[in-house]
Structures are given as structure tokens and as C-alpha cells.
PDB file of N, CA, C and O in Angstrom, chain B, residues numbered from 101:
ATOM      1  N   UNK B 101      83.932  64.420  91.187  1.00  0.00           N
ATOM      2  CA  UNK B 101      84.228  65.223  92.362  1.00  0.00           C
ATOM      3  C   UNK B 101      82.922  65.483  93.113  1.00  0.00           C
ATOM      4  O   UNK B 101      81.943  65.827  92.451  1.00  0.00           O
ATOM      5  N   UNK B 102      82.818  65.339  94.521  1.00  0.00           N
ATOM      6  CA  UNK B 102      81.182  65.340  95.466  1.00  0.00           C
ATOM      7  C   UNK B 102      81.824  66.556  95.909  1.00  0.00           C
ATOM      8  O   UNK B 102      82.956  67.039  95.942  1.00  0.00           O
ATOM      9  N   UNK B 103      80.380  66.921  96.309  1.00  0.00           N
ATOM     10  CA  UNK B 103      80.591  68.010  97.369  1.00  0.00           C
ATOM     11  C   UNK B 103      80.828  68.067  98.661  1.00  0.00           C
ATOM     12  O   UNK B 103      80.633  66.987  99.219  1.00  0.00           O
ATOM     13  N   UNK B 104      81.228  69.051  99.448  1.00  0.00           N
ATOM     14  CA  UNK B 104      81.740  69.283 100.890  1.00  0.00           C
ATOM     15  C   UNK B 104      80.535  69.248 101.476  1.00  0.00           C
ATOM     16  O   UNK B 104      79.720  70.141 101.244  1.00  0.00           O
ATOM     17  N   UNK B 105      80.189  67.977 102.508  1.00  0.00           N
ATOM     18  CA  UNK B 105      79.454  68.742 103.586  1.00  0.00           C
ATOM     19  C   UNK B 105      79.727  70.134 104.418  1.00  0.00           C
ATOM     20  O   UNK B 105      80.705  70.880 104.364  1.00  0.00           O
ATOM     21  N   UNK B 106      78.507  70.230 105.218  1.00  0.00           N
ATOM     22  CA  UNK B 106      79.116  71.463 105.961  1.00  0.00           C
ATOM     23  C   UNK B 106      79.802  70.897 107.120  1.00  0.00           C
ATOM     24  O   UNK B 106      80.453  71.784 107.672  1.00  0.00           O
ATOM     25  N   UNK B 107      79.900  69.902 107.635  1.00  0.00           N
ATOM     26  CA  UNK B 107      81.024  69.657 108.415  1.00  0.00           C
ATOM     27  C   UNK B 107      82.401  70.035 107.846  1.00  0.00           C
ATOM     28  O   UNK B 107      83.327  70.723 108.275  1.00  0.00           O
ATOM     29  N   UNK B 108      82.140  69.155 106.441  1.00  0.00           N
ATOM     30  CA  UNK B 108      83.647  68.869 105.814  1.00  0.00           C
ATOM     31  C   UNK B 108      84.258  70.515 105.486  1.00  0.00           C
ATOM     32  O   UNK B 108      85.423  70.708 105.140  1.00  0.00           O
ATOM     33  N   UNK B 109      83.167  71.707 105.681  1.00  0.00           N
ATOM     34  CA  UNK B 109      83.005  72.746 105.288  1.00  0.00           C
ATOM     35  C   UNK B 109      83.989  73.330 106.217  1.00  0.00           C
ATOM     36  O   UNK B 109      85.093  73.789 105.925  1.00  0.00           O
ATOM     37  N   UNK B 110      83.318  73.230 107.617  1.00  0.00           N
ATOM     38  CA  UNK B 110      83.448  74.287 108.880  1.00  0.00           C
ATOM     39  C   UNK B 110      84.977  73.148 108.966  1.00  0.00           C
ATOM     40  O   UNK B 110      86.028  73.790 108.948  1.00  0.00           O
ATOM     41  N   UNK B 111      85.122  71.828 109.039  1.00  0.00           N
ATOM     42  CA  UNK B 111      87.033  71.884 108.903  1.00  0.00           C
ATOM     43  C   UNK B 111      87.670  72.376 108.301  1.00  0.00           C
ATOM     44  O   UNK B 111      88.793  72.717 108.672  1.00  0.00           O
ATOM     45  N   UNK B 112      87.239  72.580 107.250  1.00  0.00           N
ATOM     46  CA  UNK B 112      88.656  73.519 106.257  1.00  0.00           C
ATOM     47  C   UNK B 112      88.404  74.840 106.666  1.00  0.00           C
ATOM     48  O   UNK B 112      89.552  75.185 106.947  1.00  0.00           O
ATOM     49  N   UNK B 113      87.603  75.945 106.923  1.00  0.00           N
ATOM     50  CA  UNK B 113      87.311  77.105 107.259  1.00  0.00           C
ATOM     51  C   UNK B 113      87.661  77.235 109.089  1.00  0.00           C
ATOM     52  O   UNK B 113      87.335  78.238 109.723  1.00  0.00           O
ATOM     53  N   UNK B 114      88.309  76.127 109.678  1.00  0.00           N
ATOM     54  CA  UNK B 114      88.162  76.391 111.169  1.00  0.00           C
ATOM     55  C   UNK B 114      87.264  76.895 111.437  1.00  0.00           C
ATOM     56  O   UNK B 114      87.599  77.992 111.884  1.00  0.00           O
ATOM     57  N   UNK B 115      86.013  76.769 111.456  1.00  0.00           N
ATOM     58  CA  UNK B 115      84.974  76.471 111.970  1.00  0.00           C
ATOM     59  C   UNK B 115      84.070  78.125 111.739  1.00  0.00           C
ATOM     60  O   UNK B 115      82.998  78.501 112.212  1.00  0.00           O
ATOM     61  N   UNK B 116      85.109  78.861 110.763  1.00  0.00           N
ATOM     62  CA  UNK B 116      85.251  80.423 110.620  1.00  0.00           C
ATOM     63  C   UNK B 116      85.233  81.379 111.943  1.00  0.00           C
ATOM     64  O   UNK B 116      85.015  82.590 111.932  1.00  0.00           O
ATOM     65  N   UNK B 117      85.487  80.632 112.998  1.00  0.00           N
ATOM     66  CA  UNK B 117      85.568  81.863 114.148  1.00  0.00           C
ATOM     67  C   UNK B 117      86.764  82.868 114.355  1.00  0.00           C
ATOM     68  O   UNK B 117      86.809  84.038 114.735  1.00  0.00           O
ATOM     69  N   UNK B 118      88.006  81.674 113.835  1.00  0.00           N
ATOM     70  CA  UNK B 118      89.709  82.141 113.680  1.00  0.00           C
ATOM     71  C   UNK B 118      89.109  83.706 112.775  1.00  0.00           C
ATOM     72  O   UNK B 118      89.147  84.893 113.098  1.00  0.00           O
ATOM     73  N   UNK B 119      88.638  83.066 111.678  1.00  0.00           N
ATOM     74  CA  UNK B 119      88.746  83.929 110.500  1.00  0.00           C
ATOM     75  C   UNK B 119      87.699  85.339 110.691  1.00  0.00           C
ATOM     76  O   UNK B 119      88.004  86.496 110.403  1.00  0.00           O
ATOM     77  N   UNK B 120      86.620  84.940 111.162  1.00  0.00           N
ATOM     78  CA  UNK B 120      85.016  85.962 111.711  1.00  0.00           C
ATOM     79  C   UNK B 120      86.267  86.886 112.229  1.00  0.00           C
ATOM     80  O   UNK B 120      86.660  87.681 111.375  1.00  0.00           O
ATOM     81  N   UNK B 121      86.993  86.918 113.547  1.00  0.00           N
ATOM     82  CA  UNK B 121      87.250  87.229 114.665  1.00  0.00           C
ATOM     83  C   UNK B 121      88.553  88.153 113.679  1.00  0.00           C
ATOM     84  O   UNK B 121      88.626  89.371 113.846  1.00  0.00           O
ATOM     85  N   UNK B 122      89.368  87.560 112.839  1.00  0.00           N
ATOM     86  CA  UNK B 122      89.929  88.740 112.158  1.00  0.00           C
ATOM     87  C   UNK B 122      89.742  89.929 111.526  1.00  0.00           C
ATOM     88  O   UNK B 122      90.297  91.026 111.464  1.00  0.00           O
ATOM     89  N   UNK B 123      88.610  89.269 110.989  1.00  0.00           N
ATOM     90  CA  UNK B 123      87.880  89.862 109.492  1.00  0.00           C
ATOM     91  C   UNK B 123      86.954  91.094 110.338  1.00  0.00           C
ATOM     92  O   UNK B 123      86.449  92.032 109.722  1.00  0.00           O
ATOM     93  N   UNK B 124      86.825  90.930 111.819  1.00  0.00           N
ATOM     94  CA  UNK B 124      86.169  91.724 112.830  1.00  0.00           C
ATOM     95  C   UNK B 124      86.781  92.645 113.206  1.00  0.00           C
ATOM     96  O   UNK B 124      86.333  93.762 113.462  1.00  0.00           O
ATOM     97  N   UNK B 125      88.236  92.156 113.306  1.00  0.00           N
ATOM     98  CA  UNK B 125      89.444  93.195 113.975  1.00  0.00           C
ATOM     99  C   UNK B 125      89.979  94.272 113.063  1.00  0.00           C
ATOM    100  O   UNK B 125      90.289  95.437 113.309  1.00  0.00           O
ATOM    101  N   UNK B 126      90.011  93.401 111.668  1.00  0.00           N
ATOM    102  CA  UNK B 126      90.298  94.637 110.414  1.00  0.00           C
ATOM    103  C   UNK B 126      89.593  95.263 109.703  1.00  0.00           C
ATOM    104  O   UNK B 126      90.057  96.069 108.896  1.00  0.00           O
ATOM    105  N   UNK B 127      87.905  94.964 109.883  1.00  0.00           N
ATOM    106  CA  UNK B 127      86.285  95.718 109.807  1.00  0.00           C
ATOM    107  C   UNK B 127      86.776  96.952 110.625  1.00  0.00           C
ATOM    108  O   UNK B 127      87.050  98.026 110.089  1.00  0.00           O
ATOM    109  N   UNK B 128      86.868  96.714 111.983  1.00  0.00           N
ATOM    110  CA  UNK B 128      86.671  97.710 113.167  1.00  0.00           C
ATOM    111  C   UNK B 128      88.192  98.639 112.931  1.00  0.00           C
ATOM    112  O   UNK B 128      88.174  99.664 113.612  1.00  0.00           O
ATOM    113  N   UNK B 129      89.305  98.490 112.216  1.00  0.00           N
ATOM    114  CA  UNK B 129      90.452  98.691 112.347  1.00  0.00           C
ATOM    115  C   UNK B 129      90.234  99.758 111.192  1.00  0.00           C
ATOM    116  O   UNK B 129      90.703 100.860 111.474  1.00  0.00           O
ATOM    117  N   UNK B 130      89.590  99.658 109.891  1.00  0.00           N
ATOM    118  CA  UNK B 130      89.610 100.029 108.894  1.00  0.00           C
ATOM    119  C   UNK B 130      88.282 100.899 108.794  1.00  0.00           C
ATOM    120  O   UNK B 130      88.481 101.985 108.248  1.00  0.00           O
ATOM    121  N   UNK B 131      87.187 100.706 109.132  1.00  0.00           N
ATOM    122  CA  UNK B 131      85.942 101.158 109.164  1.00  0.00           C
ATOM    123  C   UNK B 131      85.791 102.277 109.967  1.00  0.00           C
ATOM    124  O   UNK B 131      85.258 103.165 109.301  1.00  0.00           O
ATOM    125  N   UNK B 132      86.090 102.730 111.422  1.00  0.00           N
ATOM    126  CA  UNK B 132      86.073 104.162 111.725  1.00  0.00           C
ATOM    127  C   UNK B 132      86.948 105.051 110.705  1.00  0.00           C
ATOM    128  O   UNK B 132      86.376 105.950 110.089  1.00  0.00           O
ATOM    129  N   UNK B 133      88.293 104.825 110.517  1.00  0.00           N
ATOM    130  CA  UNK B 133      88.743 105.965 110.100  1.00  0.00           C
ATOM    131  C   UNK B 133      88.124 106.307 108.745  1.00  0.00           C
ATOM    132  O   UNK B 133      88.093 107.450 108.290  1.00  0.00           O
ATOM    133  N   UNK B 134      87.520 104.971 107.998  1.00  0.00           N
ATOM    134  CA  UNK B 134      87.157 105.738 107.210  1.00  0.00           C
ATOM    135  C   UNK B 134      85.768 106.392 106.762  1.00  0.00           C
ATOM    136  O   UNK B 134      85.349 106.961 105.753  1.00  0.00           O
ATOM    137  N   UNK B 135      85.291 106.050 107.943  1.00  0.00           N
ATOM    138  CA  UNK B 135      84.138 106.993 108.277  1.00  0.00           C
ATOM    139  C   UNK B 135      83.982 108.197 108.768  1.00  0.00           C
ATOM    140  O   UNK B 135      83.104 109.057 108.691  1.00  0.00           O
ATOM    141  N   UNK B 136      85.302 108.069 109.442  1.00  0.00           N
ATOM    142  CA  UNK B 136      85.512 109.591 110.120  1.00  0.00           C
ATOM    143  C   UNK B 136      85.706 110.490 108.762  1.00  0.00           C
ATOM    144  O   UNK B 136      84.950 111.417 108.473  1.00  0.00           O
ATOM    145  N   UNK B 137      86.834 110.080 107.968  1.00  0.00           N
ATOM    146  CA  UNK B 137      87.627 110.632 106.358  1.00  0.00           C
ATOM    147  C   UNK B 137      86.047 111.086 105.912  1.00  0.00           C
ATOM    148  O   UNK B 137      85.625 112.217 105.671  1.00  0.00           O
ATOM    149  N   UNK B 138      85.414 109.932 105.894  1.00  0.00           N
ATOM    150  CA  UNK B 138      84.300 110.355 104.534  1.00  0.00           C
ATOM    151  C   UNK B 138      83.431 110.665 105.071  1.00  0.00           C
ATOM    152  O   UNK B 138      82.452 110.598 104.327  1.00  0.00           O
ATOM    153  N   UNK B 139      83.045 111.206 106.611  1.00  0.00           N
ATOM    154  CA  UNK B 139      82.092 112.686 106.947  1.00  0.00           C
ATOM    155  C   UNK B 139      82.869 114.058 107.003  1.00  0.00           C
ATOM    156  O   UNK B 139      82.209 115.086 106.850  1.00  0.00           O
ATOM    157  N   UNK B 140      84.288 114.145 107.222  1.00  0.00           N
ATOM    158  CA  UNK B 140      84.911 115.098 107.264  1.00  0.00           C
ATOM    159  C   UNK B 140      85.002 115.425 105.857  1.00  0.00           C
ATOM    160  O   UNK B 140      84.919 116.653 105.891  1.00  0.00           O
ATOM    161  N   UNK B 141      85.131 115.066 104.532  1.00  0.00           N
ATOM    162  CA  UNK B 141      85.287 115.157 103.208  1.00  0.00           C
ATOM    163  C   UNK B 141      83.526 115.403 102.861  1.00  0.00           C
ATOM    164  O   UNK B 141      83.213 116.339 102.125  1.00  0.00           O
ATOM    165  N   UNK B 142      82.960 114.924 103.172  1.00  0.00           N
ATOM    166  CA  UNK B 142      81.709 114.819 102.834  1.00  0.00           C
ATOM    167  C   UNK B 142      80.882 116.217 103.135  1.00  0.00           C
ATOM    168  O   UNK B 142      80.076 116.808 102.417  1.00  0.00           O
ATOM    169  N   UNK B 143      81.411 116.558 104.562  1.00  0.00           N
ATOM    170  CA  UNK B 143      80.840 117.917 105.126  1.00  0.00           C
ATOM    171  C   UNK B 143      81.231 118.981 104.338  1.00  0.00           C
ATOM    172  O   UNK B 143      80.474 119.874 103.959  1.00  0.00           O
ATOM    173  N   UNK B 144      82.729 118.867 104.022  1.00  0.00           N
ATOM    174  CA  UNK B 144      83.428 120.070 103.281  1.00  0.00           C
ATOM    175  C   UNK B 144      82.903 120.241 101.775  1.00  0.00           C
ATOM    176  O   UNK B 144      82.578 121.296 101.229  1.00  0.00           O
ATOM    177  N   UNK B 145      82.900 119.359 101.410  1.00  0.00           N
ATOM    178  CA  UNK B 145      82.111 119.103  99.878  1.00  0.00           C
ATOM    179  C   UNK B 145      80.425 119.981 100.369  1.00  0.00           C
ATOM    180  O   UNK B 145      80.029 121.120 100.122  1.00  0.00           O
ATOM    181  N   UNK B 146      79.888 119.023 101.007  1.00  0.00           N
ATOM    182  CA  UNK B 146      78.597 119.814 100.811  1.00  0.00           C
ATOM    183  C   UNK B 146      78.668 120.766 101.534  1.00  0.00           C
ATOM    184  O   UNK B 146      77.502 121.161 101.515  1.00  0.00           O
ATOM    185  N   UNK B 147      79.469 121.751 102.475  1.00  0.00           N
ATOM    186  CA  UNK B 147      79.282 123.296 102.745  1.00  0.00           C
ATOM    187  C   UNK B 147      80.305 124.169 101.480  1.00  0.00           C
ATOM    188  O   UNK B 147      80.454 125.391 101.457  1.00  0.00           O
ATOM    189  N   UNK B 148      80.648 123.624 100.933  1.00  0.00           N
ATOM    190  CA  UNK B 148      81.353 124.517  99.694  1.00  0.00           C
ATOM    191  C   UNK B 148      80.067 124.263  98.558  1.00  0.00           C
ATOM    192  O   UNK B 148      80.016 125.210  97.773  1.00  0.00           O
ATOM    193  N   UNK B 149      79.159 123.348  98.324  1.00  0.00           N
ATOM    194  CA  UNK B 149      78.377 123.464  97.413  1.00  0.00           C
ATOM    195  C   UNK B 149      77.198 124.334  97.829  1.00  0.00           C
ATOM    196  O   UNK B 149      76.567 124.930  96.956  1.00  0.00           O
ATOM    197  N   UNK B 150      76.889 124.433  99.017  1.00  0.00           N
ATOM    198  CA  UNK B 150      75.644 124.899 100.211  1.00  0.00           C
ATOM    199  C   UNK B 150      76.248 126.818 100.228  1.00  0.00           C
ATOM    200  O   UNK B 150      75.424 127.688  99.947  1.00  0.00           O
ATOM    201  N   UNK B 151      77.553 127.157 100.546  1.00  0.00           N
ATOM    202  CA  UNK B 151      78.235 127.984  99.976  1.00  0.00           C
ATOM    203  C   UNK B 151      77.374 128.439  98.141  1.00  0.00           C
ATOM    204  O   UNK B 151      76.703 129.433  97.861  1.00  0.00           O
ATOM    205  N   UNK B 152      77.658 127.594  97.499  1.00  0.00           N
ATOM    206  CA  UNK B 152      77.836 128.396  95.948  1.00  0.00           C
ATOM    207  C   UNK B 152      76.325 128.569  95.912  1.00  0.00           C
ATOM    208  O   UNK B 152      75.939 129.536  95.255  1.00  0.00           O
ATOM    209  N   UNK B 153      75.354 127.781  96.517  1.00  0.00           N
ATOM    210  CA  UNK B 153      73.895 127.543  96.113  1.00  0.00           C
ATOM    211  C   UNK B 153      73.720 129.236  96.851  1.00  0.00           C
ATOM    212  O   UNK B 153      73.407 130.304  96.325  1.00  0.00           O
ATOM    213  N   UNK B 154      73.943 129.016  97.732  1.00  0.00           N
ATOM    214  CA  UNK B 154      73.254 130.433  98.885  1.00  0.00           C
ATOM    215  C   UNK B 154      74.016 131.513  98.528  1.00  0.00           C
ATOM    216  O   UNK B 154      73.357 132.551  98.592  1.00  0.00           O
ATOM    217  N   UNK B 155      74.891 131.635  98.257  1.00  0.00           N
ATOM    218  CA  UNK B 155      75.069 132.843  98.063  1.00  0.00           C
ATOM    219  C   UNK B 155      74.736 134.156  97.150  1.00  0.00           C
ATOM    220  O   UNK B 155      75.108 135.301  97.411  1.00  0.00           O
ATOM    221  N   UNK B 156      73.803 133.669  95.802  1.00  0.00           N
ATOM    222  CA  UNK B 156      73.231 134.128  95.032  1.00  0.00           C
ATOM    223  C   UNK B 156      71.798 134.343  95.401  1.00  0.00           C
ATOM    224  O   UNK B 156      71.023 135.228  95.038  1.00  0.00           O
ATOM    225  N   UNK B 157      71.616 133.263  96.259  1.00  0.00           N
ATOM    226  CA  UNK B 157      70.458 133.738  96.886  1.00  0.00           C
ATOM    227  C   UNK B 157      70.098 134.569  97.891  1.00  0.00           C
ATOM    228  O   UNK B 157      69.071 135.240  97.992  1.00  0.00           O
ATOM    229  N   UNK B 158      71.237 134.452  98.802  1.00  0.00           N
ATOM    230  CA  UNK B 158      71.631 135.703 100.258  1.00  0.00           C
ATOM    231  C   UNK B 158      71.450 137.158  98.853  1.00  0.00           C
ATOM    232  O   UNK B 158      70.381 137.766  98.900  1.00  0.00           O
ATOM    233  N   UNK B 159      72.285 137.517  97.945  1.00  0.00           N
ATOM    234  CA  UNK B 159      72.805 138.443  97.486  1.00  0.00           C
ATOM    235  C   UNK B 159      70.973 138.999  96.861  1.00  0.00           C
ATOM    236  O   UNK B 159      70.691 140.149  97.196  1.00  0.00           O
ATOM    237  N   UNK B 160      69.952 138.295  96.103  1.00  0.00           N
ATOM    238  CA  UNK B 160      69.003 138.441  95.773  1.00  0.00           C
ATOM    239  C   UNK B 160      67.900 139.370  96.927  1.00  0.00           C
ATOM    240  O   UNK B 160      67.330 140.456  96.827  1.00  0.00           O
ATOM    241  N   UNK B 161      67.961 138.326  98.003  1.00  0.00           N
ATOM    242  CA  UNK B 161      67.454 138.981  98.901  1.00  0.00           C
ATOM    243  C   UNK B 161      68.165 139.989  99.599  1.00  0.00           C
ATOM    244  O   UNK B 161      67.570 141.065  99.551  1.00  0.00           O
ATOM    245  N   UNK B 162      69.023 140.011 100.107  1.00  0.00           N
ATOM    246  CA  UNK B 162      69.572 141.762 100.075  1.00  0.00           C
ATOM    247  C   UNK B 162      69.605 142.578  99.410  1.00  0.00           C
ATOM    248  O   UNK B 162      70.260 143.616  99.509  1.00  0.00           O
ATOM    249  N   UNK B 163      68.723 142.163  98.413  1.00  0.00           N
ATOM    250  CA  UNK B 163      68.203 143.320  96.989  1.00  0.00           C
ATOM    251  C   UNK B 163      66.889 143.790  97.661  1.00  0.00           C
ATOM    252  O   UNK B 163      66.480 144.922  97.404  1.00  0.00           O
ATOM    253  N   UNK B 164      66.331 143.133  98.353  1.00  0.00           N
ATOM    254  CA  UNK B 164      64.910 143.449  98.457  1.00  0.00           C
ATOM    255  C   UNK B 164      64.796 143.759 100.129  1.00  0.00           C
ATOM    256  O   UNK B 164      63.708 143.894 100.689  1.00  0.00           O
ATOM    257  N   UNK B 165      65.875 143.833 100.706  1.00  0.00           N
ATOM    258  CA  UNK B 165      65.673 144.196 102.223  1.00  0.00           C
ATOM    259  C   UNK B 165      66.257 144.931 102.680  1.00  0.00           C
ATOM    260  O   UNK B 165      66.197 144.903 103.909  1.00  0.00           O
ATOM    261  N   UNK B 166      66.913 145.722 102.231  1.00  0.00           N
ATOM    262  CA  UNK B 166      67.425 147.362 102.476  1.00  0.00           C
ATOM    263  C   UNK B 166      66.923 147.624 103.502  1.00  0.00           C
ATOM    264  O   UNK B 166      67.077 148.741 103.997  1.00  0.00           O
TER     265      UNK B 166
END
């Protein structure tokens, strides 16, 4: 068995533009929302941890600033 040139390559792959040009449409189709998801999840996570960190520390210093 020989190998595929890259001609013999880019015929069986249609030349990958068919395929680029999908693989582009369902990148862009799939990729905001879930970027939007995972800064909106991401924010809430770290202000509930930013929350637990500070608040022992807010409470410390309102020990000392009466």
C-alpha cells in the first residue's frame, strides 16, 4: 500500500474548504455561547469564593476601626 500524495490528499478531503468552511460555522455556532456560559459560571464561582475569602477579613478589620 503507497502513500497519498497531497494532491491525491486535497481530492479526497475536497480540497478541505467544503469542510474548513463548516467546521468554521459550528466553531462560531458553538464557541460564543460557550464562552458566554463559562464567564457567566466562572464570575459566579469566583465572587462566591472572593465572598468567603473577604469576609473574615472585612469582619477582622472592623475589629480594629471602630
Amino acid at each position: 500500500m503507497r502513500e497519498l500524495s497531497s494532491k491525491e490528499i486535497e481530492c479526497v478531503n475536497g480540497g478541505g474548504v467544503v469542510t474548513d468552511a463548516i467546521w468554521s460555522a459550528v466553531y462560531a455556532v458553538v464557541d460564543f455561547p460557550s464562552r458566554s456560559a463559562g464567564k457567566f459560571i466562572g464570575d459566579k464561582i469566583g465572587g462566591a469564593i472572593g465572598s468567603i475569602v473577604a469576609a473574615p477579613i472585612n469582619w477582622i478589620y472592623s475589629l480594629f476601626n471602630k
